[in-house]
C-alpha positions in Angstrom: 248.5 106.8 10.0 248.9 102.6 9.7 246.9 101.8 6.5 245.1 99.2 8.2 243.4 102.1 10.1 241.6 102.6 7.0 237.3 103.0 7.9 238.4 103.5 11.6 237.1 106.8 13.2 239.7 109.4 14.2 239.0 109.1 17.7 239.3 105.6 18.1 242.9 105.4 15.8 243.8 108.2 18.1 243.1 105.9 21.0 245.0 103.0 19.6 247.8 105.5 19.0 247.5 107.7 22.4 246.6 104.8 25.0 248.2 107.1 27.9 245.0 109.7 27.1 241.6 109.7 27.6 238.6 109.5 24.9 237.0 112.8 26.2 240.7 114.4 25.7 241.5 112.9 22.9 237.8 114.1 21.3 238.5 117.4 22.5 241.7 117.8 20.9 239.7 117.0 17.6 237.5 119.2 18.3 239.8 122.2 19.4 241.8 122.0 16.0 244.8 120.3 17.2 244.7 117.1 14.9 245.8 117.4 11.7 245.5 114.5 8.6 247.9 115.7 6.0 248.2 119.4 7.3 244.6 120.1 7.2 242.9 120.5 10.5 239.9 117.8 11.5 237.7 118.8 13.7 235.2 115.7 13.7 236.0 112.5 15.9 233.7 110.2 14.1 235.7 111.2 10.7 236.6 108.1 8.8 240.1 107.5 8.0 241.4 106.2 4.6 244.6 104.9 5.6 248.1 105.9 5.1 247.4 109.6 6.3 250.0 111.8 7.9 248.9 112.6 11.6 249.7 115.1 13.4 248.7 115.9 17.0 249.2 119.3 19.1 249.9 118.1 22.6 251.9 121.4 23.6 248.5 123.9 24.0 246.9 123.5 27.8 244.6 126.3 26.9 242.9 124.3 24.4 242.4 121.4 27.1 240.4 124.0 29.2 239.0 125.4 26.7 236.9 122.5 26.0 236.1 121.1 29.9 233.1 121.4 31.8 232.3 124.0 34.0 230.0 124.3 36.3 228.1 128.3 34.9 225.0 129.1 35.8 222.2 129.3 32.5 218.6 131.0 31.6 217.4 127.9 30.1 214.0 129.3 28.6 213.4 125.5 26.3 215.0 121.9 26.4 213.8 118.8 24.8 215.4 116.0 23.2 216.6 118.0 20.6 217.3 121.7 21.2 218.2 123.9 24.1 216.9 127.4 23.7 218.9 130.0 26.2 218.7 133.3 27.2 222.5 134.4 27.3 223.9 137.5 29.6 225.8 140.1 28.5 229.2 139.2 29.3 229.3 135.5 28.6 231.9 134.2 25.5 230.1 132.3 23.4 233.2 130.2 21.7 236.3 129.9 23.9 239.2 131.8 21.8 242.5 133.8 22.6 242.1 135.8 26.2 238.8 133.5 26.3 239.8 129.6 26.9 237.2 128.9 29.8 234.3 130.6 31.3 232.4 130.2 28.1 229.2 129.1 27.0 230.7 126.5 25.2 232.3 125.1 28.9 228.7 125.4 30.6 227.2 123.6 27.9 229.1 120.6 28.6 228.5 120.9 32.0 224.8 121.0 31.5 224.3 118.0 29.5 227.3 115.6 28.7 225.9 114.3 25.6 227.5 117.2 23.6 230.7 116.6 23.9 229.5 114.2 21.0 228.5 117.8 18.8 230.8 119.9 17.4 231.3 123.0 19.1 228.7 121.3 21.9 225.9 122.0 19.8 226.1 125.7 19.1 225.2 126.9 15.6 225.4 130.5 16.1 226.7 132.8 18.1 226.5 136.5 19.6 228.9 138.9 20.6 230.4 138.7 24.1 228.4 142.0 25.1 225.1 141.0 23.4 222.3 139.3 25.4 219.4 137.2 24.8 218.3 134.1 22.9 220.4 131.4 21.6 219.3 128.0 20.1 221.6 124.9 20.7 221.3 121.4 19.3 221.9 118.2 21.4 222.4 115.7 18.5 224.5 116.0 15.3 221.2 115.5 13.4 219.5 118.3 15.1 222.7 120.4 14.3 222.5 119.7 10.3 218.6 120.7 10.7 219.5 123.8 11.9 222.4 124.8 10.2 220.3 124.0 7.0 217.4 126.3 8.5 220.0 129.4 8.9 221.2 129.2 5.5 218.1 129.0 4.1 217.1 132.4 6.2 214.0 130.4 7.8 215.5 131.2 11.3 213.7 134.0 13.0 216.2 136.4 14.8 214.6 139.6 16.0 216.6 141.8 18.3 216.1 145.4 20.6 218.6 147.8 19.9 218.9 151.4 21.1 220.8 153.6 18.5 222.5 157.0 18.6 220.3 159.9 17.0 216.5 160.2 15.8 215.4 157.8 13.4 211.7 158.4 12.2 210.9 156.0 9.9 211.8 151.7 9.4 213.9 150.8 6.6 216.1 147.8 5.1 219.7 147.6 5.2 221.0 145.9 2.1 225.1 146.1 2.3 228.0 143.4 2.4 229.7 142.9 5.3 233.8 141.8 5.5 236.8 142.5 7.7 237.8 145.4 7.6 241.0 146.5 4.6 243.1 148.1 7.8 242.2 147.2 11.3 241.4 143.2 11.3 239.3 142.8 14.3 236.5 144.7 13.0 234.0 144.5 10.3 232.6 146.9 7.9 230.8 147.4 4.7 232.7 146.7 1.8 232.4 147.2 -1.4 234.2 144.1 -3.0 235.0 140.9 -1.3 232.1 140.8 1.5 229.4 138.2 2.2 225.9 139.6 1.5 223.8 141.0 4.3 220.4 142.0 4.8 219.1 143.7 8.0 215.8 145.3 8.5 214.7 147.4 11.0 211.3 149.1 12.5 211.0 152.5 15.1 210.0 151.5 18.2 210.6 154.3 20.0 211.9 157.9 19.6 213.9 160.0 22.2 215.5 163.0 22.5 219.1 161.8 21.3 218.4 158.2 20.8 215.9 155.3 19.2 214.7 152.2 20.2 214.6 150.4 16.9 214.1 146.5 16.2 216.1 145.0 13.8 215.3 141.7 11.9 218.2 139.6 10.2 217.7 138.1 7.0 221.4 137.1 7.2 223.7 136.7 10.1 227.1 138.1 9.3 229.7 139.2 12.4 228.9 142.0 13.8 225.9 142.8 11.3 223.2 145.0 13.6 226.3 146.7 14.5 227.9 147.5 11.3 224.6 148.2 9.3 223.8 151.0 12.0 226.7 152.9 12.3 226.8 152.2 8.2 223.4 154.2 8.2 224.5 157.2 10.7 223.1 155.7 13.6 225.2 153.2 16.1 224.0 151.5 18.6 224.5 153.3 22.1 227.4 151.9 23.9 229.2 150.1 21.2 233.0 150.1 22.2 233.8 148.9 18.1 231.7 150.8 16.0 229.7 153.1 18.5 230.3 157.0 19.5 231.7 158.6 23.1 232.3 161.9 21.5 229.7 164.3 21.7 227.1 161.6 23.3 225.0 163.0 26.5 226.6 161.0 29.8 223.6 158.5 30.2 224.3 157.3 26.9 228.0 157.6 27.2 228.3 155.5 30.6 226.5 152.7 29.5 228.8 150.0 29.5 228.0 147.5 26.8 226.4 147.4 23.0 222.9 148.2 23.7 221.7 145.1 21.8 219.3 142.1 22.7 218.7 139.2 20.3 214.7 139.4 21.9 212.4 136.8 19.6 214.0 133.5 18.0 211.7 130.9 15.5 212.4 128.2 13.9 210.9 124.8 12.8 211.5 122.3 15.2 214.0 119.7 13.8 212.2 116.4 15.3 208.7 117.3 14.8 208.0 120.2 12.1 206.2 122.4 14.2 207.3 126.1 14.0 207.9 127.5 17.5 209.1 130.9 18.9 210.2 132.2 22.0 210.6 136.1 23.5 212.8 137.4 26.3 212.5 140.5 27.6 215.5 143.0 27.6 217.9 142.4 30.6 218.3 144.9 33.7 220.9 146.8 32.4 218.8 147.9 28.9 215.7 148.3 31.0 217.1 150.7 33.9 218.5 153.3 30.5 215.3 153.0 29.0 213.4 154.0 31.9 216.1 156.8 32.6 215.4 157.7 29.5 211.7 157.8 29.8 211.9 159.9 33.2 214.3 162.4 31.5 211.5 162.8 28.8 208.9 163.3 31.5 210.9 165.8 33.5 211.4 168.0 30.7 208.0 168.3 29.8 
């Protein structure tokens, strides 16, 4: 990098450099990993150079040029203001784009829906859920907004409350108190560890108690990968449906057919980052949760 770049942002020395590429692609780039200042990654285009660093720019990785365009995908907007966009996310939607994942995200409909966060890292998002998991979502429009709420997670002011049906009879609430890190032999899933994981804190209330399954609600007090998940089936109880961490074996065939982790993140609060005030929304469960719950409820009633 020339030293006389030195104070100028990323994005505009990329510019200067790049003249044959756009701003938006060149920001994306940034964005999608592929610039480098002396081997380390920067992922900010408003990052201030020093002068004298050693760029390097991935231009051979087309997937990470989708995975950061517009698209045109439908969304449950349940709250939008200046600041935040609360959504109500389907089961099936990618949250981040990612290997097997580089479009068709949440991440591509956000930018779609309001141009402005192209500006944001990751357009805004600052947290996720799993692919498979539905419900609410809180995503900030401005950079500022973005600190707030990051700042608001780790300081475990962030409301999440989700509906989860789990495998077995569960009588009583409790607290779930275990870390949470990849696991030692098979990388793409979590567990509880006993050295080495991030601390985790889940608790969870009976909502209601069928033959071969519960309806519980679970709280997080942290948000680690995968933690409803994990701290179930760490407990003896998955959640119904779980491809990862769930059971097929021995599970009656309205349980086993259902096609997805029975899990909806149903209740999000926070403190609104412009004007203090705490809010919360609710959504209820989507169709799919609904029709096995009512299944459920009719199998009850026939066998009494």
């Amino acid at each position: 990098m020339p030293a006389d770049f030195a104070g100028m942002r990323l994005d505009q020395a990329l510019a200067n450099l790049l003249p044959d590429q756009s701003r938006n692609r060149l920001q994306a780039w940034v964005r999608a990993g592929r610039v480098s200042l002396d081997d380390v990654a920067v992922c900010i285009p408003k990052h201030k150079l020093k002068g004298g660093e050693r760029l390097r720019v991935d231009v051979d990785a087309p997937e990470a040029d989708v995975a950061h365009a517009a698209q045109d995908i439908a969304l449950d907007v349940v709250h939008e203001d200046d600041a935040i966009l609360v959504l109500n996310k389907p089961a099936g939607l990618v949250v981040h784009p990612g290997s097997g994942n580089w479009q068709g995200t949440l991440l591509n409909a956000l930018l779609h829906h309001c141009e402005a966060l192209v500006q944001v890292p990751r357009a805004g998002i600052v947290h996720r859920l799993d692919k498979d998991t539905s419900g609410l979502l809180v995503v900030a429009k401005t950079l500022t907004t973005q600190t707030h709420l990051v700042r608001q997670l780790q300081a475990r002011s962030v409301h999440r409350e989700y509906l989860a049906l789990a495998h077995g009879r569960l009588t009583s609430g409790g607290r779930v108190d275990a870390p949470i890190g990849r696991h030692p032999t098979q990388r793409t899933r979590m567990a509880v560890t006993s050295g080495g994981g991030r601390d985790a804190v889940t608790h969870y209330r009976v909502q209601r108690v069928f033959e071969d399954c519960t309806l519980v609600s679970c709280r997080l007090e942290t948000g680690r990968t995968h933690q409803i998940r994990v701290h179930m089936a760490h407990i003896g109880h998955p959640l119904v449906g779980d491809p990862v961490y769930g059971k097929r074996r021995g599970a009656k065939p309205l349980l086993a057919a259902f096609a997805r982790q029975a899990l909806h993140a149903t209740r999000l609060g926070l403190i609104h980052p412009l004007s203090g005030a705490p809010m919360q929304w609710q959504v209820d469960a989507p169709a799919d949760m609904l029709a096995l719950l009512a299944a459920l409820e009719a199998g009850e009633a026939d066998d009494a």
